[in-house]
C-alpha atoms as one frame of an Amber mdcrd trajectory, in Angstrom:
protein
   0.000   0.000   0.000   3.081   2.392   0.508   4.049   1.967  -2.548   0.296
   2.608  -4.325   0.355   5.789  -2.082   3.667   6.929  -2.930   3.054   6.150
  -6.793  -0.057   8.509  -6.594   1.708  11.613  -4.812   4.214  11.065  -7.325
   2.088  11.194 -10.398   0.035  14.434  -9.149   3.673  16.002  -8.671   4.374
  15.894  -5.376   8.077  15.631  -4.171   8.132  12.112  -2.612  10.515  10.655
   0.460  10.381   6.843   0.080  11.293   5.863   3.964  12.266   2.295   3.866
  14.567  -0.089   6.207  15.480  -2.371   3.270  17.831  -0.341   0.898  17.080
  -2.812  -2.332  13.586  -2.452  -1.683  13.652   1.172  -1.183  15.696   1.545
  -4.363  13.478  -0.376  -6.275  10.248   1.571  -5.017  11.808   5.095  -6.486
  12.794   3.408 -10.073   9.386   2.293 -10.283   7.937   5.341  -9.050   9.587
   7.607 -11.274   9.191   4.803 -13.932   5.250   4.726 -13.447   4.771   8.629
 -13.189   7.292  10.555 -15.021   8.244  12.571 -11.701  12.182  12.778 -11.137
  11.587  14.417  -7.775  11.627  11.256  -5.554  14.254  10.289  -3.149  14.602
   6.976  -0.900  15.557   7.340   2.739  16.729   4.569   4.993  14.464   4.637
   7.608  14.124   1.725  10.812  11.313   2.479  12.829  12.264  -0.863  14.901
  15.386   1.731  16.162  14.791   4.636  18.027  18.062   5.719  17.091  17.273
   5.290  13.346  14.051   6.775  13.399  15.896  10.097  15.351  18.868  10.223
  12.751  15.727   9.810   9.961  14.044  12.706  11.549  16.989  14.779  11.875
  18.020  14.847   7.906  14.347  15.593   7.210  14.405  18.960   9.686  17.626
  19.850   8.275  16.922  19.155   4.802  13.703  19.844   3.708  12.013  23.463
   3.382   8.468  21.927   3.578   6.278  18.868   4.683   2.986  19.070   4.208
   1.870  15.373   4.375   3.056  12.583   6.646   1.949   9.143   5.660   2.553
   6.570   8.561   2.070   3.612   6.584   4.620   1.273   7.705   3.483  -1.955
   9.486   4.202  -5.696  10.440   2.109  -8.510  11.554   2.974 -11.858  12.553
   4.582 -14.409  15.082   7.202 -11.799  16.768   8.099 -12.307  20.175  11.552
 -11.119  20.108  12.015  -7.137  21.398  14.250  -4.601  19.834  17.819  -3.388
  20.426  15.729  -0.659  22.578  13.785  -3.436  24.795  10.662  -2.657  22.891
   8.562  -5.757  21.310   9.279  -5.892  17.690   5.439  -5.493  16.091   4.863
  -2.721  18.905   7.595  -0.542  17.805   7.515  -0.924  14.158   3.578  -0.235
  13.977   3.414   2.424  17.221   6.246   3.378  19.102   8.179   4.489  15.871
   5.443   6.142  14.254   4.676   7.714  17.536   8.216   9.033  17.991   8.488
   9.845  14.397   5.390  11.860  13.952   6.323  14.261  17.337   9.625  14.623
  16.021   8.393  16.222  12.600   5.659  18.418  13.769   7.747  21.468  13.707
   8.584  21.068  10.180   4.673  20.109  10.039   3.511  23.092  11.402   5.826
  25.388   9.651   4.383  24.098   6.294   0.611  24.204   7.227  -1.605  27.607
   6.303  -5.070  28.472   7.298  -7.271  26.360   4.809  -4.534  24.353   4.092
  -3.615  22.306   6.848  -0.474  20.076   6.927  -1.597  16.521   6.914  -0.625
  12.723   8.894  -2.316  10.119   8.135  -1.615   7.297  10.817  -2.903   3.637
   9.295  -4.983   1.934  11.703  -7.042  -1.599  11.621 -10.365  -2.911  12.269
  -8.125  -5.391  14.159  -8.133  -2.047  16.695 -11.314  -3.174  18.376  -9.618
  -6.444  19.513  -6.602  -4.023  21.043  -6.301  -3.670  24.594  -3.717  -1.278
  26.742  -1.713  -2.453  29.836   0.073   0.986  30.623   2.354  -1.098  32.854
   3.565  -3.274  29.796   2.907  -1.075  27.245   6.030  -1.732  25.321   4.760
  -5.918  25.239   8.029  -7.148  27.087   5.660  -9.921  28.427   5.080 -12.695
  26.551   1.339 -12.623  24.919  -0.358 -16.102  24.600  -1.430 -14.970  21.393
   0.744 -13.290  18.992  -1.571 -11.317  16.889  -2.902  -9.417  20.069   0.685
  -7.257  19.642  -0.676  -6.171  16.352  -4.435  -5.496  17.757  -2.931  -3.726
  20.465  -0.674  -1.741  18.439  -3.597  -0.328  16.210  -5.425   0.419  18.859
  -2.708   2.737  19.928  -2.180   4.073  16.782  -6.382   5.313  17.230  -5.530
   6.334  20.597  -2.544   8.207  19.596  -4.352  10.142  16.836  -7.070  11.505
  19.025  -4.058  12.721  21.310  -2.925  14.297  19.015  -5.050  15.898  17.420
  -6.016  17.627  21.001  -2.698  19.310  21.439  -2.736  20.083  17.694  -5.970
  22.255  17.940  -4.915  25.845  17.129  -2.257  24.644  14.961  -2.466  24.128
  10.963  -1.750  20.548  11.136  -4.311  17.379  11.054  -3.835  14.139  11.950
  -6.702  11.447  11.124  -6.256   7.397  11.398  -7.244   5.279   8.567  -8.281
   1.543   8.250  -7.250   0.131   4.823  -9.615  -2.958   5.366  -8.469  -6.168
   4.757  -5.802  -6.235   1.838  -3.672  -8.883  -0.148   0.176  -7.500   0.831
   3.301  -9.414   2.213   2.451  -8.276   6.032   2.094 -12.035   7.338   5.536
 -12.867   5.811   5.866 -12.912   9.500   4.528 -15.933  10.007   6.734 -18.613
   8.407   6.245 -21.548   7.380   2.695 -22.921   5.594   0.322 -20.959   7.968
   2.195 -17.957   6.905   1.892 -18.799   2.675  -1.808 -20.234   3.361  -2.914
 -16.464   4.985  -1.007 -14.946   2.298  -2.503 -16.591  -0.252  -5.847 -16.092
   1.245  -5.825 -12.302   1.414  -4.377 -11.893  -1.956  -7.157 -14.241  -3.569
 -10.168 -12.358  -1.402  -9.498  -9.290  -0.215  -9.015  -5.752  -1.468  -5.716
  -5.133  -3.721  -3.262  -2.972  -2.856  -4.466  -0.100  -4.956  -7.658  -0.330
  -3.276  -6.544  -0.838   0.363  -4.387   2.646  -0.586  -7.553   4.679  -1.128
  -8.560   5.247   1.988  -5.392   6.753   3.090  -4.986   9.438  -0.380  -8.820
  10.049   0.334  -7.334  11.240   3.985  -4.185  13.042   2.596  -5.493  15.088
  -0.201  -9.699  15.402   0.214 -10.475  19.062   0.692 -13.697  17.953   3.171
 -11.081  15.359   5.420  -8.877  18.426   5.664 -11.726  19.998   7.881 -11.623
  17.241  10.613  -8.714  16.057  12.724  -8.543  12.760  15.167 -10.821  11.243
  13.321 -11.101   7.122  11.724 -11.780   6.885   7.894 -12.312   3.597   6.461
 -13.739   3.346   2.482 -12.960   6.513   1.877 -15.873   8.094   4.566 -15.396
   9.039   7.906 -16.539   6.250  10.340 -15.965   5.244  14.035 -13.392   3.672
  16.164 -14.400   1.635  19.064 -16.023   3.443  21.497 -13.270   2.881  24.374
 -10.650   4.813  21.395 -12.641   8.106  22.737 -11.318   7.789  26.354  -9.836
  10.578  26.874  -7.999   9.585  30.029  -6.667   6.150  28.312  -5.450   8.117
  25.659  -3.523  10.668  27.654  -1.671   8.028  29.662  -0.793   6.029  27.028
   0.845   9.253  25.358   2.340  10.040  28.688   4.187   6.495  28.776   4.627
   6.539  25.219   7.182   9.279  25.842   8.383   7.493  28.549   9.256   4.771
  26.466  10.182   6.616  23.491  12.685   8.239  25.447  11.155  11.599  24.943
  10.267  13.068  28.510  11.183  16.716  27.385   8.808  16.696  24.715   6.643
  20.065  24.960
């Protein structure tokens, strides 16, 4: 879906920053981008959200680089069978689909907010799940170094703090010309159970790609999101088919969501954050 989204910027000539953690891959993405759409102006930039210190060094060359950025796409995710934890003690899933994003996202707003106008807000667009209504929050073991019985409850719970996150945000946003909105793709055929290897693993793969929505059209939701005039209006809200919708009703706890962004910057390592 990253690549469907990035393809599209591209081709209405947007200057595009492929952020990848797999340098062939990331490669690859731009030469077909540019390929597809004609546009020269895209650029691939390693980028590991499953390292704190990648995702700060990532962060750091956009601020210093870049005169503008007026969308943020938080697209990256994992599913899967991961019970191993990071370099930065953080379960693997958790970071890559959360924690990074989280950390990512706060460490961008000021370029954010420099680039949004009245009537023309700067834009994030955090991908969610319907797989957010099965997500629960343990603030003590927020960062899943437990083991879960179940593996896929790391990826539920992650979406759900992706929702919860959004919200957040987009409460200490208000007065400021940025957005943020969450997005649920729906089911869709990509690679994201790789994770689970072995025949399980090919079977679900299979199963999604045969049944559910392609790429293309699990990508909609999100350019809806990032370039409708009306979605520009609304912030902390959940999109899904292109039409705004509703999270689980526990997502619109206010006090749930302010302590998990409270321990998220625990966690995050990001306690001065203002």
């Amino acid at each position: 879906m990253g690549l469907e989204i990035a393809t599209e910027l591209a081709r209405r000539g947007a200057r595009v920053l492929v952020a990848c953690p797999f340098p062939e891959e990331g490669a690859s993405a731009r030469e077909h981008i540019v390929r597809s759409t004609g546009n020269h102006d895209v650029e691939f930039l390693h980028l590991d959200l499953a390292s704190l210190e990648s995702t700060r060094r990532f962060a750091a060359n956009i601020l210093t680089s870049e005169p503008r950025l007026d969308i943020l796409v938080n697209n990256a995710g994992i599913g899967g069978s991961f019970e191993r934890t990071t370099p930065d003690g953080i379960n693997f899933v958790m970071q890559v689909n959360y924690f990074g994003k989280f950390l990512l996202t706060l460490l961008l707003l000021p370029l954010l907010k420099k680039s949004g106008k009245p009537g023309e807000p700067s834009r994030i667009v955090n991908t969610a799940s319907v797989l957010h209504n099965l997500g629960v929050v343990d603030i003590d073991n927020l960062s899943c170094k437990k083991i879960n019985f179940f593996n896929l409850e790391y990826y539920n719970d992650s979406k759900f703090c992706v929702v919860l996150f959004t919200r957040e945000l987009a409460k200490r946003l208000r007065g400021e010309n940025v957005v943020v909105n969450s997005v649920n793709p729906g089911a869709v055929g990509t690679r994201i159970f790789d994770g689970w290897h072995g025949l399980f693993g090919r079977v679900v793969t299979w199963f999604f790609f045969c049944f559910f929505k392609t790429p293309w059209q699990g990508a909609q939701t999100a350019l809806h999101v990032a370039l409708d005039e009306s979605a520009g209006d609304v912030s902390g809200e959940y999109f899904e088919n292109c039409c705004q919708s509703r999270a689980i009703s526990r997502a619109y706890n206010d006090k749930l969501a302010n302590e998990v962004w409270e321990a998220s910057l625990r966690i995050v390592k990001l306690d001065d954050f203002k």
